[in-house]
PQR file of N, CA, C, O and H, with PARSE charges and radii, in Angstrom:
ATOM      1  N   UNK A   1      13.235  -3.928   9.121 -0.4000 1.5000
ATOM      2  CA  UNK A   1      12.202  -3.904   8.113 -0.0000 2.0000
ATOM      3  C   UNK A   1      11.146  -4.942   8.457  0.5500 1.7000
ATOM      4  O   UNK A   1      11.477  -5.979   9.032 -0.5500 1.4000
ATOM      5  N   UNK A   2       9.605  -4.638   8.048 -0.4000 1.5000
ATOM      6  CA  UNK A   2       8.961  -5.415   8.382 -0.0000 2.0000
ATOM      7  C   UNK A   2       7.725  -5.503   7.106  0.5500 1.7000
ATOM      8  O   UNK A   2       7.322  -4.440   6.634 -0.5500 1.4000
ATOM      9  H   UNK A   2       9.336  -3.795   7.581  0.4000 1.0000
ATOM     10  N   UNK A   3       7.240  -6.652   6.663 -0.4000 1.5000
ATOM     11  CA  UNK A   3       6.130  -6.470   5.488 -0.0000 2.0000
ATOM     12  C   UNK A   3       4.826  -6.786   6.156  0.5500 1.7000
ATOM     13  O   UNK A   3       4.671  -7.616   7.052 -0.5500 1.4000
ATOM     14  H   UNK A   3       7.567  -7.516   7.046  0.4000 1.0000
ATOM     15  N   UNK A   4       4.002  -6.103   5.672 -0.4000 1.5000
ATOM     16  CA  UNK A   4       2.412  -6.504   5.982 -0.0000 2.0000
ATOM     17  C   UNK A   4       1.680  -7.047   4.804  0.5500 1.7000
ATOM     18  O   UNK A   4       2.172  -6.801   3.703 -0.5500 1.4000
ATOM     19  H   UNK A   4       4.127  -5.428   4.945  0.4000 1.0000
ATOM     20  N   UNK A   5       0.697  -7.673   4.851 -0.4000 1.5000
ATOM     21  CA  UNK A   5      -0.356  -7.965   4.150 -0.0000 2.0000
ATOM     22  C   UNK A   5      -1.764  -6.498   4.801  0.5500 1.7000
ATOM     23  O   UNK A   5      -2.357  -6.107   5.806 -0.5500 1.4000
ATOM     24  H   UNK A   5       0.297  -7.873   5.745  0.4000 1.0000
ATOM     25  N   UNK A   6      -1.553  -6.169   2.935 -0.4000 1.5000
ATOM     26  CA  UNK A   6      -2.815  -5.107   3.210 -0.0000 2.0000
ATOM     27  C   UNK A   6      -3.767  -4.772   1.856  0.5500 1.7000
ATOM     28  O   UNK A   6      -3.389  -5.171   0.754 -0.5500 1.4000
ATOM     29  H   UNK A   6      -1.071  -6.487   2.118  0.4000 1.0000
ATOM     30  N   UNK A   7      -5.005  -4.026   2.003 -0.4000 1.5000
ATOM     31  CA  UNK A   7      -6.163  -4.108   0.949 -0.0000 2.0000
ATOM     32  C   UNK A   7      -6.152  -2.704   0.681  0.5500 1.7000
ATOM     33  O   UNK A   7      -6.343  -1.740   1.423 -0.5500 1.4000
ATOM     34  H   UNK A   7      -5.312  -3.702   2.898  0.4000 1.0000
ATOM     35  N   UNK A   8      -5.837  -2.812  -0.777 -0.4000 1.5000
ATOM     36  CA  UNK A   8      -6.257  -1.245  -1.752 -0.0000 2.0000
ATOM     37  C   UNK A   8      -7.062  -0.821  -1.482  0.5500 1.7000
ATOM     38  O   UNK A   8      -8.096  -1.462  -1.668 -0.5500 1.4000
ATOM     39  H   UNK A   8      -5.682  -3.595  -1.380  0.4000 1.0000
ATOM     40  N   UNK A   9      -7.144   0.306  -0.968 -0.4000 1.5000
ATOM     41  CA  UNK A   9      -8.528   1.439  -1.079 -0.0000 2.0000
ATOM     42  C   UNK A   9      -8.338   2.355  -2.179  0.5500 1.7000
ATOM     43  O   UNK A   9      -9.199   2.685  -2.994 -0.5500 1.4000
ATOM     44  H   UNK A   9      -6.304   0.827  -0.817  0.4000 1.0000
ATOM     45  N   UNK A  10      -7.519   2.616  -2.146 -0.4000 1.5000
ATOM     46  CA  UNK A  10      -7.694   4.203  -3.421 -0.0000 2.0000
ATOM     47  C   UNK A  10      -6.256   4.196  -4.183  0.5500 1.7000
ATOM     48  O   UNK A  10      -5.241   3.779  -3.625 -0.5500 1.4000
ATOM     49  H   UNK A  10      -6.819   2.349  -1.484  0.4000 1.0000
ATOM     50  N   UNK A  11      -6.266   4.573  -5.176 -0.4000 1.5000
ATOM     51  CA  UNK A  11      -5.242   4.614  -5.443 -0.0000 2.0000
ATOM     52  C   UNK A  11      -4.513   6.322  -6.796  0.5500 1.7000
ATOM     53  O   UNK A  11      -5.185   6.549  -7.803 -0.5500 1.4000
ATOM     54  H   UNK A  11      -7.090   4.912  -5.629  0.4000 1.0000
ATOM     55  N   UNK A  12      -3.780   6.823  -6.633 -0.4000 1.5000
ATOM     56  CA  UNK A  12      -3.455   8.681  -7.196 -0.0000 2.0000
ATOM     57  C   UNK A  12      -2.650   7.691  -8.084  0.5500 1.7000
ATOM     58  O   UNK A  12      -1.843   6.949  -7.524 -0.5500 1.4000
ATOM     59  H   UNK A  12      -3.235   6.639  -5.815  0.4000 1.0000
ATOM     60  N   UNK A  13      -2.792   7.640  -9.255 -0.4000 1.5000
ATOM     61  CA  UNK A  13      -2.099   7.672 -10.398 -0.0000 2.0000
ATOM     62  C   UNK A  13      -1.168   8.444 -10.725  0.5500 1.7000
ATOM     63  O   UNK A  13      -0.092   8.004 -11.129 -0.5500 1.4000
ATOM     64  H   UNK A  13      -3.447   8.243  -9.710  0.4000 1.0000
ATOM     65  N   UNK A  14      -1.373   9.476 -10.631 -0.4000 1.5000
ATOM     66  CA  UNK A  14      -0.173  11.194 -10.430 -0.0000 2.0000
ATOM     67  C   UNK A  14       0.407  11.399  -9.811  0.5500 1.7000
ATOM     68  O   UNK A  14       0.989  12.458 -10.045 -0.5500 1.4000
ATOM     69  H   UNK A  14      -2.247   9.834 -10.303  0.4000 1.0000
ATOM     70  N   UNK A  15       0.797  10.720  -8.575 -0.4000 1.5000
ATOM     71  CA  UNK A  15       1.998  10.879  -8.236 -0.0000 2.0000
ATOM     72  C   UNK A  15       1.910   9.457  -7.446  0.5500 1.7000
ATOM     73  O   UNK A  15       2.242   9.576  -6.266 -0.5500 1.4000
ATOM     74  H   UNK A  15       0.323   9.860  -8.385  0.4000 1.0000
ATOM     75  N   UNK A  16       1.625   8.451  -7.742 -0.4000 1.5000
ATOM     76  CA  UNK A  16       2.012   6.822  -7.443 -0.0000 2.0000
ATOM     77  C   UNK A  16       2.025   6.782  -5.880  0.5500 1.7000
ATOM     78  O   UNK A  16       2.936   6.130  -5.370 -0.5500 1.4000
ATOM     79  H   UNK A  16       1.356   8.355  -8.700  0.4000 1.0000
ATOM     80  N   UNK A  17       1.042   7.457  -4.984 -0.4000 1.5000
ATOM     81  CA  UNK A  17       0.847   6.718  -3.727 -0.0000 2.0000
ATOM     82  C   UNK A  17      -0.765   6.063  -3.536  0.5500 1.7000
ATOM     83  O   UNK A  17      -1.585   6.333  -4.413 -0.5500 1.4000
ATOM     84  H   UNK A  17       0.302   7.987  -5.399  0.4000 1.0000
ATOM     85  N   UNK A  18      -1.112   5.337  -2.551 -0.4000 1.5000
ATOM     86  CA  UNK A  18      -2.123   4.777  -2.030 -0.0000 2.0000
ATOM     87  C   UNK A  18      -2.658   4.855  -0.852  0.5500 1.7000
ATOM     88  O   UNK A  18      -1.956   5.023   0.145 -0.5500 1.4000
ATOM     89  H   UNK A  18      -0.445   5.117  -1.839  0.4000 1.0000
ATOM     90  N   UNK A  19      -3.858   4.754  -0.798 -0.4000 1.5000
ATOM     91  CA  UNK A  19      -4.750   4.873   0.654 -0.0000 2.0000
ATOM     92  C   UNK A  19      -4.342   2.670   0.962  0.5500 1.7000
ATOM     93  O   UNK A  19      -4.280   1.729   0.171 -0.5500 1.4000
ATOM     94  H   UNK A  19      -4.428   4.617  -1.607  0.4000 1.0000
ATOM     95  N   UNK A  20      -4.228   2.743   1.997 -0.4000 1.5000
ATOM     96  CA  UNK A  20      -3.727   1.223   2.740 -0.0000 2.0000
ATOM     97  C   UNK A  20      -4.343   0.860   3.414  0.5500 1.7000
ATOM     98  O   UNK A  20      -4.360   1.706   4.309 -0.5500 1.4000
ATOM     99  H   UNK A  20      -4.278   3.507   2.640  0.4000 1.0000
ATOM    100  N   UNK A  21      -5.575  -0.687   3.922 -0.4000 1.5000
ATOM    101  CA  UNK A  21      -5.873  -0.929   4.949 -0.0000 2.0000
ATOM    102  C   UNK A  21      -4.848  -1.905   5.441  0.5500 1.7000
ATOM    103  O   UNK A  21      -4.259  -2.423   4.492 -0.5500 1.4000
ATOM    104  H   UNK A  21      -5.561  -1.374   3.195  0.4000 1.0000
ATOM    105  N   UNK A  22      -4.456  -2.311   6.573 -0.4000 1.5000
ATOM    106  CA  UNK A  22      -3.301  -2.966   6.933 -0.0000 2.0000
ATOM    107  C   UNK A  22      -4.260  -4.123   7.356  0.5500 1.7000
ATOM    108  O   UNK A  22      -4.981  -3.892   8.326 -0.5500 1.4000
ATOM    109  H   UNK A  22      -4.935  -1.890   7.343  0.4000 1.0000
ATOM    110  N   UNK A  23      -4.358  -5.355   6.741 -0.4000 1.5000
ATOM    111  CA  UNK A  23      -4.248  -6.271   7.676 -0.0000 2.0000
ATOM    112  C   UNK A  23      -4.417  -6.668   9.413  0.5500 1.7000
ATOM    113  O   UNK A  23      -3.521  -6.630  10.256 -0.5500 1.4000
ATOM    114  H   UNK A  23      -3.772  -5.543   5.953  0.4000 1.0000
ATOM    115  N   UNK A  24      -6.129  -7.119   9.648 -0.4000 1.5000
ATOM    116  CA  UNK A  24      -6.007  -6.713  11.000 -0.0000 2.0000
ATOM    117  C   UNK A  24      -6.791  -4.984  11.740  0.5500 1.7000
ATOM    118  O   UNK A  24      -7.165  -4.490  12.804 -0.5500 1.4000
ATOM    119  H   UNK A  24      -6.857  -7.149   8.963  0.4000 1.0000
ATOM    120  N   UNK A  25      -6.693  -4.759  10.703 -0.4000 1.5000
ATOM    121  CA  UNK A  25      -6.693  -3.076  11.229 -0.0000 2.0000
ATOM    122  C   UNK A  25      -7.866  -2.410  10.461  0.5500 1.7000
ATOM    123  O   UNK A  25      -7.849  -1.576   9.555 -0.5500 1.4000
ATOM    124  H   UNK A  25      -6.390  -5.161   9.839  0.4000 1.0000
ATOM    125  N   UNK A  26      -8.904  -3.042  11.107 -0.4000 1.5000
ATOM    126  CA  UNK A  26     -10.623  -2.901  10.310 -0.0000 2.0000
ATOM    127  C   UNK A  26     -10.933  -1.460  10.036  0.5500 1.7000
ATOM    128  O   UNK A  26     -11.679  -1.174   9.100 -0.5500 1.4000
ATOM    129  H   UNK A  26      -8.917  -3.719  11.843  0.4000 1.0000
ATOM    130  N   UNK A  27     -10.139  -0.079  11.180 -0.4000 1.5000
ATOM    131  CA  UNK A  27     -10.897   1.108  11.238 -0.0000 2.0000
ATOM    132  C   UNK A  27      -9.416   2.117  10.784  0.5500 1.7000
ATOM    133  O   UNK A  27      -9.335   3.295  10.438 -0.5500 1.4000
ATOM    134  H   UNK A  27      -9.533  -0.311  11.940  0.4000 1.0000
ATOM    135  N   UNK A  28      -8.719   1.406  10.909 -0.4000 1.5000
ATOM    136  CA  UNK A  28      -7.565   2.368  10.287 -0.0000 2.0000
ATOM    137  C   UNK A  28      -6.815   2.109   8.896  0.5500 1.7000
ATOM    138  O   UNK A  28      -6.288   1.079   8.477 -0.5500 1.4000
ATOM    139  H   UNK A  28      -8.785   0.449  11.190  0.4000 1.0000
ATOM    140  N   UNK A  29      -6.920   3.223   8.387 -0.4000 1.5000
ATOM    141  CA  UNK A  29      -6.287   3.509   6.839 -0.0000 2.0000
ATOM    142  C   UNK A  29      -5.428   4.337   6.863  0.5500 1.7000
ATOM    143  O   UNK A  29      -5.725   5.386   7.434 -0.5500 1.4000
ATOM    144  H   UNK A  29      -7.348   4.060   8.728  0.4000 1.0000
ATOM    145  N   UNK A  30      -3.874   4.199   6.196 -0.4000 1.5000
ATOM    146  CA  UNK A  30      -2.425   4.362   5.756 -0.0000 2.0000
ATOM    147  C   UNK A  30      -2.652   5.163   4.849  0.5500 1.7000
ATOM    148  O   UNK A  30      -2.669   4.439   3.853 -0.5500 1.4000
ATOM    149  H   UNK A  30      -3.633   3.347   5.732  0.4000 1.0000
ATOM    150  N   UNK A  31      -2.938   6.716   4.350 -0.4000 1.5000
ATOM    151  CA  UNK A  31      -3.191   7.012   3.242 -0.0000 2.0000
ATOM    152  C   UNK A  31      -1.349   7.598   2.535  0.5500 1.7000
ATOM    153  O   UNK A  31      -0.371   7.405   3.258 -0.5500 1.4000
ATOM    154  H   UNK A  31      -2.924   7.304   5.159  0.4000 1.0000
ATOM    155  N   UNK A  32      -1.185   8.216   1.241 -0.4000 1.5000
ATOM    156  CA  UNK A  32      -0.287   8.787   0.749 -0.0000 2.0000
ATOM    157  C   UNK A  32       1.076   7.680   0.976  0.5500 1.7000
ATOM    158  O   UNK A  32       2.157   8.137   1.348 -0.5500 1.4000
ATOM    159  H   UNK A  32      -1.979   8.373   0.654  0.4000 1.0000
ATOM    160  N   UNK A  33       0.909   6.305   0.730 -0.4000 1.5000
ATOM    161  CA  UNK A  33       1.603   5.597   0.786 -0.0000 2.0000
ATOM    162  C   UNK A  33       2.395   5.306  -0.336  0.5500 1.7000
ATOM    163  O   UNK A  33       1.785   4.644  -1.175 -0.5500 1.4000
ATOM    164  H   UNK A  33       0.031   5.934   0.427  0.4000 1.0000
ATOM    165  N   UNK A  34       3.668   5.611  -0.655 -0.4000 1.5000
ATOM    166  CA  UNK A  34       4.909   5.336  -2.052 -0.0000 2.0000
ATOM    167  C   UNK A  34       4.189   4.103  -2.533  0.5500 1.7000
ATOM    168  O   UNK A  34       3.950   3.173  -1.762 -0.5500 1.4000
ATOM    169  H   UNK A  34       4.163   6.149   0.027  0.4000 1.0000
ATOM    170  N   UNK A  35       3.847   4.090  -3.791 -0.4000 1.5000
ATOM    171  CA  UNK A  35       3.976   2.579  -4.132 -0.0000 2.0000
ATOM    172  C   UNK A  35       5.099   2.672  -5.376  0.5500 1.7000
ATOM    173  O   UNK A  35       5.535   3.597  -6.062 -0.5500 1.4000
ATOM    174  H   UNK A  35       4.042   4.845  -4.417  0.4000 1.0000
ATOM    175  N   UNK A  36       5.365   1.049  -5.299 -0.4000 1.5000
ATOM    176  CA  UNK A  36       6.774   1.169  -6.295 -0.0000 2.0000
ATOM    177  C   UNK A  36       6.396   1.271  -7.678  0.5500 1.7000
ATOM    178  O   UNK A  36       5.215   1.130  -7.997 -0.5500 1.4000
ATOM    179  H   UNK A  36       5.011   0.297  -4.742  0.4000 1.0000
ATOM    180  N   UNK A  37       7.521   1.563  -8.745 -0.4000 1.5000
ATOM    181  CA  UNK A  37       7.024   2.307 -10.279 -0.0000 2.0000
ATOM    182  C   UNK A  37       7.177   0.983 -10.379  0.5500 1.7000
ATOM    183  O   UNK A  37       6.762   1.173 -11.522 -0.5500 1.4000
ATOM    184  H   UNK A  37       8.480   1.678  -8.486  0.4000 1.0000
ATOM    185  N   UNK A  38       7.414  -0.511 -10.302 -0.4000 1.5000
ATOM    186  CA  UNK A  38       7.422  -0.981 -11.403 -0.0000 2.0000
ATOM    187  C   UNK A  38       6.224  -1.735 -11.225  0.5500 1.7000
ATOM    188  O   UNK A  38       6.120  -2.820 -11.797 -0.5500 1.4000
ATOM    189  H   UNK A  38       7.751  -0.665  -9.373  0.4000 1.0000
ATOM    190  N   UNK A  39       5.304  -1.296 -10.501 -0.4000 1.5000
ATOM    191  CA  UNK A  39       3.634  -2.328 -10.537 -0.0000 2.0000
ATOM    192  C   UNK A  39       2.786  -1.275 -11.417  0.5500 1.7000
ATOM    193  O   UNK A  39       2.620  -0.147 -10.955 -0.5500 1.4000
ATOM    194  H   UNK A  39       5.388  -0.415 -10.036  0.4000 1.0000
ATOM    195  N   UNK A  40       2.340  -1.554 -12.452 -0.4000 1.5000
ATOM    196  CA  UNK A  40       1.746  -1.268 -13.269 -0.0000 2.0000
ATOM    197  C   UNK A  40       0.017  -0.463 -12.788  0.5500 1.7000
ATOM    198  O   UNK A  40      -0.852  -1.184 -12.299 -0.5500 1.4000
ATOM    199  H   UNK A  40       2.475  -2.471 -12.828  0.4000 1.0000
ATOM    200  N   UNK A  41      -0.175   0.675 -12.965 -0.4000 1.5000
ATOM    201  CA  UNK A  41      -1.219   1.255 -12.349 -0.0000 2.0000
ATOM    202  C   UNK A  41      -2.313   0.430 -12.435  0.5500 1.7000
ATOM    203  O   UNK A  41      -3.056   0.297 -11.462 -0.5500 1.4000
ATOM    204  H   UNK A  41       0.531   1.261 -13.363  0.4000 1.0000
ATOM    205  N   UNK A  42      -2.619  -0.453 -14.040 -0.4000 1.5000
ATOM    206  CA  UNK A  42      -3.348  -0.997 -14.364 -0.0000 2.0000
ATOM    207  C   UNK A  42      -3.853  -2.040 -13.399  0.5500 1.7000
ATOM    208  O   UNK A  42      -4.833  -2.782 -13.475 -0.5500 1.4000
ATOM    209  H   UNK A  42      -2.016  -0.345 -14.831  0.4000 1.0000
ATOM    210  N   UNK A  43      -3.075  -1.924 -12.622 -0.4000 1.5000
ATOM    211  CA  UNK A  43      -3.228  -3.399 -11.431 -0.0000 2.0000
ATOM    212  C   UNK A  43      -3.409  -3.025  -9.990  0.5500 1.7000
ATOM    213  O   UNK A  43      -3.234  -3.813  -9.061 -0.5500 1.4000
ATOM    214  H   UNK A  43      -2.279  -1.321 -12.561  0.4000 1.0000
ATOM    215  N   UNK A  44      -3.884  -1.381  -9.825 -0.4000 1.5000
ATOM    216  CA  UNK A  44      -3.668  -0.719  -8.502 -0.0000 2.0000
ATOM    217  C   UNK A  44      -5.193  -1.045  -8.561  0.5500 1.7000
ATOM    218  O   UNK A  44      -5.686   0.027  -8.209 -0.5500 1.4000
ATOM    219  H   UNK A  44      -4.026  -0.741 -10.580  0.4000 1.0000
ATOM    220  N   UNK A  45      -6.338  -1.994  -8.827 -0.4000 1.5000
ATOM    221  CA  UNK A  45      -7.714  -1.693  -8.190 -0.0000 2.0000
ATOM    222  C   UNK A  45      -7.856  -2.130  -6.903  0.5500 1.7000
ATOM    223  O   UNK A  45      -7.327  -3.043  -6.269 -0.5500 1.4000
ATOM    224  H   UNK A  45      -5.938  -2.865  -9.113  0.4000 1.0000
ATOM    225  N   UNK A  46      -8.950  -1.019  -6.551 -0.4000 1.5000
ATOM    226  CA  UNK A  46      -9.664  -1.098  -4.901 -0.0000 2.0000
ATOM    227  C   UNK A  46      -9.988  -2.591  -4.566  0.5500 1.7000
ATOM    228  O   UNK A  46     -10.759  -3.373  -5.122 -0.5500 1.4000
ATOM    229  H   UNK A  46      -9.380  -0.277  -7.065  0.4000 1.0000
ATOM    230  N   UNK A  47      -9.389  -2.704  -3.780 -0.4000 1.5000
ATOM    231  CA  UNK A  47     -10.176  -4.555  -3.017 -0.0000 2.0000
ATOM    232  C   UNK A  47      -8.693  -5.017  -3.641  0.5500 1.7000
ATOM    233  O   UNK A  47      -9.251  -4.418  -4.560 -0.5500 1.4000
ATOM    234  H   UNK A  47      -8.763  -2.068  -3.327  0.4000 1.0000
ATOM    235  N   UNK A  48      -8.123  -5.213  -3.831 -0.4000 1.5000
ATOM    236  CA  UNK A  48      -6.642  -6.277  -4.230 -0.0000 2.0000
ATOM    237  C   UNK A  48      -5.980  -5.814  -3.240  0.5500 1.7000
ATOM    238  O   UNK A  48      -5.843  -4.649  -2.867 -0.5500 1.4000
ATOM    239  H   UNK A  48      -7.670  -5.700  -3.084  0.4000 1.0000
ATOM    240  N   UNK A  49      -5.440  -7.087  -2.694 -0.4000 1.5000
ATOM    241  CA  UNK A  49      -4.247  -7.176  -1.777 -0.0000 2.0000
ATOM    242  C   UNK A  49      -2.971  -6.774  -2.527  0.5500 1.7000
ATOM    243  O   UNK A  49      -2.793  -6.900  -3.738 -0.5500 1.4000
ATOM    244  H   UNK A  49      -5.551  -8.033  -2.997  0.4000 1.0000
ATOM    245  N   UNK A  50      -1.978  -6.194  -1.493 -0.4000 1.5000
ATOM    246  CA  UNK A  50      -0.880  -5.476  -1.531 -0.0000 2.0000
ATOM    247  C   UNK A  50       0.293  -6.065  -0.500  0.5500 1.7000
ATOM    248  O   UNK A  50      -0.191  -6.464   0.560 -0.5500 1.4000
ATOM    249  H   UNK A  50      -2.123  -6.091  -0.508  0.4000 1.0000
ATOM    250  N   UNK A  51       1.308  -6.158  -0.573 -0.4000 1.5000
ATOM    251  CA  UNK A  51       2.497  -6.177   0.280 -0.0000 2.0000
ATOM    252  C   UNK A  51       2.985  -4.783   0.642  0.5500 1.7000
ATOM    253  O   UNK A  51       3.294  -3.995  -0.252 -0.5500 1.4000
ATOM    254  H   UNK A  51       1.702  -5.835  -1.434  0.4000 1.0000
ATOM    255  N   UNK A  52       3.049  -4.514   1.699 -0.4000 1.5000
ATOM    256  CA  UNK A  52       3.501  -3.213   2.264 -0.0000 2.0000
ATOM    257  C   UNK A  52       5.183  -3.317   3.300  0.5500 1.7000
ATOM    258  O   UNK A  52       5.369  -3.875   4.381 -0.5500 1.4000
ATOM    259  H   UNK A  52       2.798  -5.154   2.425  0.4000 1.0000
ATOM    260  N   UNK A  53       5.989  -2.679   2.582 -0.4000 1.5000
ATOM    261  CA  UNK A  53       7.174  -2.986   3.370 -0.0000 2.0000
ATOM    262  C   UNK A  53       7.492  -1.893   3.744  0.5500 1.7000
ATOM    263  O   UNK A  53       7.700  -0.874   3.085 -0.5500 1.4000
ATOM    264  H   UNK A  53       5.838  -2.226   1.703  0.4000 1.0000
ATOM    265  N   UNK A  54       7.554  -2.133   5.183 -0.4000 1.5000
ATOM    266  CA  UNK A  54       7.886  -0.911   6.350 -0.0000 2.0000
ATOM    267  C   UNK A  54       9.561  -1.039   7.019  0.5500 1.7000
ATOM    268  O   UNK A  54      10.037  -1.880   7.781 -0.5500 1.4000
ATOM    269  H   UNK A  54       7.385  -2.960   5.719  0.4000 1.0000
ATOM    270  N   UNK A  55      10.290   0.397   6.252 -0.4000 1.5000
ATOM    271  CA  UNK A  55      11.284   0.495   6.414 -0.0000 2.0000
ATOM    272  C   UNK A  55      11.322   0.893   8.082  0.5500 1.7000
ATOM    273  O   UNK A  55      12.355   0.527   8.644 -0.5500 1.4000
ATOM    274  H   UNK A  55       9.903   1.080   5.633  0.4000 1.0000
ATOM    275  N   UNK A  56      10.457   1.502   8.818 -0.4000 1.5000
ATOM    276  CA  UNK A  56      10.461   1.825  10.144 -0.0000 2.0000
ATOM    277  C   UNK A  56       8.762   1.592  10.517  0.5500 1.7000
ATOM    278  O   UNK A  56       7.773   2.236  10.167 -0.5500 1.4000
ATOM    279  H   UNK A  56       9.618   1.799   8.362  0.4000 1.0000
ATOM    280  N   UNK A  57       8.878   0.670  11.173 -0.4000 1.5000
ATOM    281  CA  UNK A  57       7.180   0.366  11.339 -0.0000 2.0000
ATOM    282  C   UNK A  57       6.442   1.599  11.937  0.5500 1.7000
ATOM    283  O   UNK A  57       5.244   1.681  11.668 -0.5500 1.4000
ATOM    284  H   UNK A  57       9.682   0.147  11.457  0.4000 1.0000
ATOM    285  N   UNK A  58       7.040   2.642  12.770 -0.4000 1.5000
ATOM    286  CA  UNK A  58       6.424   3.392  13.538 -0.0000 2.0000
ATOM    287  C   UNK A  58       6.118   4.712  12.997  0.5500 1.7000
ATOM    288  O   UNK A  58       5.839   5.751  13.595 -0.5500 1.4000
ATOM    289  H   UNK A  58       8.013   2.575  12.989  0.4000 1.0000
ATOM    290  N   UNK A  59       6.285   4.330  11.025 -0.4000 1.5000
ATOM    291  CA  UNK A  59       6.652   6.133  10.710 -0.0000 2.0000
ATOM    292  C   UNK A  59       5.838   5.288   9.579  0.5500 1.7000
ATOM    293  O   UNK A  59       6.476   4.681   8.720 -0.5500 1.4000
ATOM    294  H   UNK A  59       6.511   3.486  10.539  0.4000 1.0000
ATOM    295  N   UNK A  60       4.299   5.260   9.599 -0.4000 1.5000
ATOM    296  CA  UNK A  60       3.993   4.898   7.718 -0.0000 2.0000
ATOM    297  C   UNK A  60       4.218   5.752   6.922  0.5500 1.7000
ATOM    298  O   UNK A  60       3.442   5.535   5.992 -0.5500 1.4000
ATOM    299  H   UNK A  60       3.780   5.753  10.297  0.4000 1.0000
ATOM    300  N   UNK A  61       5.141   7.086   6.580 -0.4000 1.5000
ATOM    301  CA  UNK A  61       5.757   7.679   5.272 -0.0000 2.0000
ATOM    302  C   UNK A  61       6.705   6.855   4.980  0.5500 1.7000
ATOM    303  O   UNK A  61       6.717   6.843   3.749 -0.5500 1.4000
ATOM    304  H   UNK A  61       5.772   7.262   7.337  0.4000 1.0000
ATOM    305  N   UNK A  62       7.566   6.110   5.385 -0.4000 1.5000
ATOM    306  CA  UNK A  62       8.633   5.087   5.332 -0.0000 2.0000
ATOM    307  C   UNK A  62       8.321   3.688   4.848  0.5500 1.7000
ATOM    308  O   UNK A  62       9.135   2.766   4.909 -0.5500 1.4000
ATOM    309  H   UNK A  62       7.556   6.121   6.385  0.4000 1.0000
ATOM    310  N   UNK A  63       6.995   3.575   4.326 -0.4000 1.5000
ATOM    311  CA  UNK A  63       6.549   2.069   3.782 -0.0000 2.0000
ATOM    312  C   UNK A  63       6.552   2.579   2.380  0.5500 1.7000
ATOM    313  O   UNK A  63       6.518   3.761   2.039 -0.5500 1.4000
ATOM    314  H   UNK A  63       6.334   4.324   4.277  0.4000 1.0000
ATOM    315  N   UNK A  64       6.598   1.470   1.577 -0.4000 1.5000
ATOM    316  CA  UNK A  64       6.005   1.401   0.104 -0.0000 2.0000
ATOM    317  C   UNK A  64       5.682  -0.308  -0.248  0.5500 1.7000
ATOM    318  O   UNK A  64       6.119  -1.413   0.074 -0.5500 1.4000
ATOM    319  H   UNK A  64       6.625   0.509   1.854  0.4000 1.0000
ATOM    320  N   UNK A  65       4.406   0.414  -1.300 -0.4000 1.5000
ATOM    321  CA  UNK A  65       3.873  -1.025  -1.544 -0.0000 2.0000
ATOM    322  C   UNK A  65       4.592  -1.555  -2.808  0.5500 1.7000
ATOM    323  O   UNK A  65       4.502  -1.034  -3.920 -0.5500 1.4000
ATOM    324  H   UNK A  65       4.051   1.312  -1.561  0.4000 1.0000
ATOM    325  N   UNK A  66       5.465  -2.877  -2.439 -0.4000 1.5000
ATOM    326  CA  UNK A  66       5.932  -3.690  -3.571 -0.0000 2.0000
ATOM    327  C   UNK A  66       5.486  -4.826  -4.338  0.5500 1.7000
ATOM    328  O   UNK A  66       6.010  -5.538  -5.194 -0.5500 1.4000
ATOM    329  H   UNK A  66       5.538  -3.301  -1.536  0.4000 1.0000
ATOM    330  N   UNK A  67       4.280  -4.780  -3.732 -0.4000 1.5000
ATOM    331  CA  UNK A  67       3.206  -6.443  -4.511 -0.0000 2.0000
ATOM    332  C   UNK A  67       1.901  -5.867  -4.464  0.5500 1.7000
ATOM    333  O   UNK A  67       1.587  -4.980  -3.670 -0.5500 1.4000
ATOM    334  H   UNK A  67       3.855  -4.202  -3.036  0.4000 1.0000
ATOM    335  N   UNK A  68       1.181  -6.347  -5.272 -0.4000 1.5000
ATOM    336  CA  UNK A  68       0.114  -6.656  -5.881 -0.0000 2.0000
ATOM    337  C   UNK A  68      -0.574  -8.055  -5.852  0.5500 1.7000
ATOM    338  O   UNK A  68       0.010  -8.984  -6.411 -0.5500 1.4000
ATOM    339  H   UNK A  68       1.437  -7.068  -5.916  0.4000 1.0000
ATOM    340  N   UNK A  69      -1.967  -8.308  -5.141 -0.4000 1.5000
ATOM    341  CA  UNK A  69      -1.690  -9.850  -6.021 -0.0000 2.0000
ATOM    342  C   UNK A  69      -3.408 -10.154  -5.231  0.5500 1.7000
ATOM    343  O   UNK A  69      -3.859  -9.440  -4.335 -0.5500 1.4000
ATOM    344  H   UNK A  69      -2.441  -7.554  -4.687  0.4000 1.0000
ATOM    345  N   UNK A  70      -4.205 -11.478  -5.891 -0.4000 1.5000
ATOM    346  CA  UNK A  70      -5.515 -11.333  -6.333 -0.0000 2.0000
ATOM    347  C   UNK A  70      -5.575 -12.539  -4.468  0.5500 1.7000
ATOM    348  O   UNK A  70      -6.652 -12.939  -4.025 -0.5500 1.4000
ATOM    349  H   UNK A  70      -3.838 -12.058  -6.619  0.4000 1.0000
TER
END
C-alpha cells in the first residue's frame, strides 16, 4: 500500500467517486476514484487536498480517497 498527497478536481455526489490530481503530476488526472462514505460530501470542494491510498499503485481503480484537509 502506498498514500499520496493529491488536489480535488471534481467531485459525483451519486455515486461517491472523484476526478484526482496526484501530487507532482501537473498534466495527469485519476478520474472515477472510490472516495470513502465517511468524509462528508460537504467537504469534497475543488482545490482541497486529499489523501489517496493506493491498494496497488499500478491499477488507480484500487485507490480511495480517505482524507480531506485545507
Amino acid at each position: 500500500m502506498r498514500m499520496k498527497k493529491g488536489e480535488l478536481r471534481n467531485f459525483n455526489s451519486g455515486n461517491y467517486t472523484a476526478t484526482v490530481r496526484i501530487s507532482g503530476s501537473y498534466k495527469v488526472y485519476l478520474e472515477d476514484i472510490t472516495v470513502a462514505r465517511n468524509l462528508p460530501s460537504a467537504e469534497m470542494i475543488t482545490g482541497r487536498k486529499v489523501a489517496v491510498l493506493f491498494f496497488d499503485e499500478y491499477s488507480p481503480k484500487e485507490a480511495v480517497i480517505v482524507a480531506v484537509y485545507s
